[in-house]
C-alpha positions as CSV (number, residue, x, y, z in Angstrom):
1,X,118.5,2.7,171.9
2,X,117.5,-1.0,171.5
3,X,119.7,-2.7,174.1
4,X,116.7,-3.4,176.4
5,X,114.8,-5.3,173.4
6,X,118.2,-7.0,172.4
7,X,118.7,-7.9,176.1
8,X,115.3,-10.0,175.8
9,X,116.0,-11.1,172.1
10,X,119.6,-11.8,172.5
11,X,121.0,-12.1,176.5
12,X,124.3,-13.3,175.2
13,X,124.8,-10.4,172.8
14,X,124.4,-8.3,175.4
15,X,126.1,-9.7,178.0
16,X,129.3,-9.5,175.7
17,X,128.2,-6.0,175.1
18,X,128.7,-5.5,178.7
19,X,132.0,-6.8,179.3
20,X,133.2,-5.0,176.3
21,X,132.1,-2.1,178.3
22,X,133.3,-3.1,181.5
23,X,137.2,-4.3,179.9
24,X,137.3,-2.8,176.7
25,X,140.4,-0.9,177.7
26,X,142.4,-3.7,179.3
27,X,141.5,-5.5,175.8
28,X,142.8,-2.9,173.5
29,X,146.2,-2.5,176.4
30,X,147.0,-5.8,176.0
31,X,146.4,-6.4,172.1
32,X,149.1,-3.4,172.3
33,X,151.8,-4.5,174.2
34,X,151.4,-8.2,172.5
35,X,149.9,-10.0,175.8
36,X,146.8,-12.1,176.3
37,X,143.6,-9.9,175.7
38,X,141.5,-12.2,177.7
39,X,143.6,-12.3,180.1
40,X,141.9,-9.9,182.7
41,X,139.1,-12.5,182.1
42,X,141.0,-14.4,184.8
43,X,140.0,-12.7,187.7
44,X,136.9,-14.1,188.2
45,X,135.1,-11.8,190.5
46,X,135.4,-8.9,188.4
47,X,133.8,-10.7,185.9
48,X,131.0,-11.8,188.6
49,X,130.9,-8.4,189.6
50,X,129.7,-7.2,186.1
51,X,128.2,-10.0,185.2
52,X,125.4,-9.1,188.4
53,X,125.6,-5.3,187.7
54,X,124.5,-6.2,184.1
55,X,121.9,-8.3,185.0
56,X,120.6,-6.3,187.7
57,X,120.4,-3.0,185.4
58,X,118.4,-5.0,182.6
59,X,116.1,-7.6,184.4
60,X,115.8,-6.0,187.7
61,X,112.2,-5.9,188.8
62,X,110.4,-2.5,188.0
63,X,113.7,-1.7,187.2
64,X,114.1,-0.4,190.4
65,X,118.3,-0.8,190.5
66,X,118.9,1.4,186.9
67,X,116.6,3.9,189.0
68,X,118.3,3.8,192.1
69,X,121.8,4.6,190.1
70,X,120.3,6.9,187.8
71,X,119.3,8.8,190.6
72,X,121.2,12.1,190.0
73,X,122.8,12.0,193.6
74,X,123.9,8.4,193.3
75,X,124.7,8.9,189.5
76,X,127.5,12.4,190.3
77,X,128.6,10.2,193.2
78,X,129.6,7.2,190.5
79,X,130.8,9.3,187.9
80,X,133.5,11.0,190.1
81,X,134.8,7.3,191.1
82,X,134.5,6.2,187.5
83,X,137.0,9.7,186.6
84,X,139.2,8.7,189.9
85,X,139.4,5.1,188.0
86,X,140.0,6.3,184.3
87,X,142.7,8.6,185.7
88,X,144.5,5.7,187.6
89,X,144.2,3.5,184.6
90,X,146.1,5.6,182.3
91,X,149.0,6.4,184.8
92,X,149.2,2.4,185.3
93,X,149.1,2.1,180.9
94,X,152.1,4.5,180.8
95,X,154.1,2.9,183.5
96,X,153.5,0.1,182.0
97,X,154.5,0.4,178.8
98,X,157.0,2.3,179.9
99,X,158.6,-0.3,181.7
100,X,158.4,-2.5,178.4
101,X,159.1,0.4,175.7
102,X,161.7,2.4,177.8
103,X,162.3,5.7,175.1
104,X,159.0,4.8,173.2
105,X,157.1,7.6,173.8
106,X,154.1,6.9,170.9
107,X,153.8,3.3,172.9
108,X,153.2,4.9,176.1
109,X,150.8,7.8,174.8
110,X,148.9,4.9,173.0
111,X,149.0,2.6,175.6
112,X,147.5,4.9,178.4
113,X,145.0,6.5,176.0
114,X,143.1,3.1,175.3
115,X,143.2,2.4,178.6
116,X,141.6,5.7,179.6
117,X,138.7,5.6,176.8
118,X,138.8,2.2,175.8
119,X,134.8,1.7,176.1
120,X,134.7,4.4,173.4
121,X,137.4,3.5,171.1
122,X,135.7,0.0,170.8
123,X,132.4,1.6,170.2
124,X,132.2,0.2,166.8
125,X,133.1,-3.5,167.3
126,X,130.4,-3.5,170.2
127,X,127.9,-1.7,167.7
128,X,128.5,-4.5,165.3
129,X,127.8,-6.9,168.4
130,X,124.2,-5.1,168.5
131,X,123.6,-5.4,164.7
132,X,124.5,-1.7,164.3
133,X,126.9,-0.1,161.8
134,X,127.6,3.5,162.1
135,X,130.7,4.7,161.3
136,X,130.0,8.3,161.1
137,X,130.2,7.8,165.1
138,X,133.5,6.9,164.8
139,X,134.9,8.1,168.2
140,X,138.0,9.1,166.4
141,X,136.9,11.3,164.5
142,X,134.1,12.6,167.0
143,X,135.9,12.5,170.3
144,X,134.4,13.1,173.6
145,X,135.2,14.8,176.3
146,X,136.5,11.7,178.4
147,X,138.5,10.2,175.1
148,X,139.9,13.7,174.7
149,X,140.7,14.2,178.2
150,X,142.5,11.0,178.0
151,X,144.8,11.6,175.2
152,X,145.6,15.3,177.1
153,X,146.1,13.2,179.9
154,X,148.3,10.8,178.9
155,X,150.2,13.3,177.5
156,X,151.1,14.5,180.6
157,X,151.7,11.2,182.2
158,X,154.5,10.4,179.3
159,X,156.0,13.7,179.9
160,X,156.2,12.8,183.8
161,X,157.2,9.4,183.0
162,X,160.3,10.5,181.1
163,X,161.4,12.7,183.3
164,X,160.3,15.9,181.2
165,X,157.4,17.2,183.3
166,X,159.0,18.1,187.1
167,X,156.0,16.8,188.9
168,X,156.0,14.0,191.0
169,X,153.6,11.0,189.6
170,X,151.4,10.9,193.2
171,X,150.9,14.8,192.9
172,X,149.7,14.7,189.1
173,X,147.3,11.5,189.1
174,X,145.6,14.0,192.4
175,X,145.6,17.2,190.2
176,X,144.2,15.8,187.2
177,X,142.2,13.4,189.1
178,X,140.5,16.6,190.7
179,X,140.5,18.4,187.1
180,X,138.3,15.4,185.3
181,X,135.8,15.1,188.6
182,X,135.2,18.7,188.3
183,X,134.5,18.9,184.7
184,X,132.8,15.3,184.6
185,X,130.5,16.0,187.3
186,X,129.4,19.7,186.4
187,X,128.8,18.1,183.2
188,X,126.5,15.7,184.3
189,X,124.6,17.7,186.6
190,X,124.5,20.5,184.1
191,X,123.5,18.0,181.2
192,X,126.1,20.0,178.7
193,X,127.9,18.6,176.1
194,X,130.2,21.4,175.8
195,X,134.3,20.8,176.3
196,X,136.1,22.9,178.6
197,X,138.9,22.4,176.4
198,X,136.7,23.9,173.3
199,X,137.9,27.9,173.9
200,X,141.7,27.1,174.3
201,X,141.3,24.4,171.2
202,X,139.4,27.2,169.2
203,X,142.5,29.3,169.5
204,X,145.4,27.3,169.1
205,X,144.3,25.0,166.3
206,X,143.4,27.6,163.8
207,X,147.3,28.7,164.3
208,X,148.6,25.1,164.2
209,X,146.2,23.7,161.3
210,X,145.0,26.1,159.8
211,X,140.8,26.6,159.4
212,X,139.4,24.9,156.6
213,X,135.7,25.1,157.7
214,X,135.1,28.6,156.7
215,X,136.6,28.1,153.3
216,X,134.5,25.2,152.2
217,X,131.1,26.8,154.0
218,X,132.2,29.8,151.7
219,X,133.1,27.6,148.6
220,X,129.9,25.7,149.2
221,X,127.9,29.1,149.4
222,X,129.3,29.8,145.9
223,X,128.8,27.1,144.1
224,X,125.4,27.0,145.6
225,X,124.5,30.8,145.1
226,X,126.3,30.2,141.3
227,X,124.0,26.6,140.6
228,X,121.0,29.3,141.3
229,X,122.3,32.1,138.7
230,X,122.9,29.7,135.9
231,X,120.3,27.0,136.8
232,X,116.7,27.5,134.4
233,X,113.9,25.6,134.4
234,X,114.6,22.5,131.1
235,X,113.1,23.5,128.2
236,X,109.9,21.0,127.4
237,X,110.8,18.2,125.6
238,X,109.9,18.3,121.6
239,X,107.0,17.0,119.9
240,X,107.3,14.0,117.7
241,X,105.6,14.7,114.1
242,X,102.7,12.1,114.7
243,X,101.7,14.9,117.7
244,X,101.7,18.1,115.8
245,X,99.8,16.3,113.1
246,X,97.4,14.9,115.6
247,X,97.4,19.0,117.1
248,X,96.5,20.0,113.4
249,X,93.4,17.3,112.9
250,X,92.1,18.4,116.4
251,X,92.4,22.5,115.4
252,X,90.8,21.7,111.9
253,X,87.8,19.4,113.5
254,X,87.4,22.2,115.9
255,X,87.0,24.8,113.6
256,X,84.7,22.7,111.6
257,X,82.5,22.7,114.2
């Protein structure tokens, strides 16, 4: 909400908004590993590239190209190359750090999870771009299904790499290449929110970390339930002398009358 009003008001704002999309994960990859994070910045047709798709999804003429891609068709056809991409992308992050941190696994998990949900993990430096603060979308702490799928991902990819998962690399970038365009696309045409990794996660982290939720809602109930029992209405507030004098002029003129 509001990026078509900054895209009038501000053009550069966006524009950086944009590329923050477009190379947010090879940003946060690099600032990892130490190298130059504008150095993907070099290759100057990709930048072309999304500099025109950016320009043609904001000041297209009756905005006939966002509605061309937003076409549900066109849009599943997109979103299964974008999951083909993301899952390539994090197999190249843990190679690569793996070629640089040869035993250091925590590198290569981190490395190939930014560069599988980078967009997302930079969500609040581009909301700051756009004048918006809101931390309580902090993608950390509500992760969505592609971030999530990432990190599983990645998982996988270290195990591979290190010779602890006895899968070749070619046949797992296919499998869970097939496994994310499956999910990703019945979620889009579907329009659910819902993770397919929500039953198994609703069984195995109660075990691992115990479930706090149901305590506090209970705890919560208590102390609410407990605020009502002892809770009465505040007693009115005491009259000064110079009132119930006042009272006792007004009662005696009264009855005079």
């Amino acid at each position: 909400p509001g990026a078509v009003e900054m895209s009038r008001k501000s053009p550069f704002a966006s524009w950086l908004c944009a590329m923050l999309h477009c190379f947010g994960s090879y940003i946060l990859a690099d600032l990892l590993l130490g190298e130059a994070p504008i150095g993907h910045f070099s290759h100057n047709s990709s930048v072309i590239l999304a500099t025109a798709v950016w320009y043609l999804i904001f000041f297209c003429p009756m905005n006939l190209f966002y509605k061309c891609v937003s076409f549900l068709p066109v849009k599943l056809i997109f979103v299964a190359m974008k999951e083909v991409v993301r899952v390539r992308k994090i197999a190249a992050g843990v190679h690569h750090a793996h070629h640089m941190y040869h035993h250091g696994w925590f590198v290569m998990m981190a490395t190939g999870w930014v560069k599988g949900s980078g967009v997302a993990l930079m969500s609040n430096f581009e909301q700051l771009l756009r004048g918006v603060w809101k931390p309580e979308t902090n993608e950390i702490l509500h992760m969505s299904f592609p971030t999530k799928a990432s990190l599983y991902g990645t998982v996988l990819f270290t195990l591979q790499q290190t010779h602890w998962l006895p899968i070749s690399e070619a046949n797992l970038i296919f499998f869970f290449t097939m496994f994310m365009i499956v999910c990703k696309v019945f979620m889009t045409a579907t329009h659910s929110h819902a993770s397919p990794f929500a039953p198994l996660e609703n069984l195995v982290c109660p075990v691992l970390f115990g479930s706090v939720s149901s305590g506090h809602q209970s705890h919560h109930h208590d102390h609410h339930g407990a605020s009502h029992e002892v809770s009465h209405p505040p007693p009115p507030p005491a009259k000064s002398k110079e009132e119930l004098n006042e009272g006792t002029r007004k009662r005696k003129a009264k009855k005079a009358e």
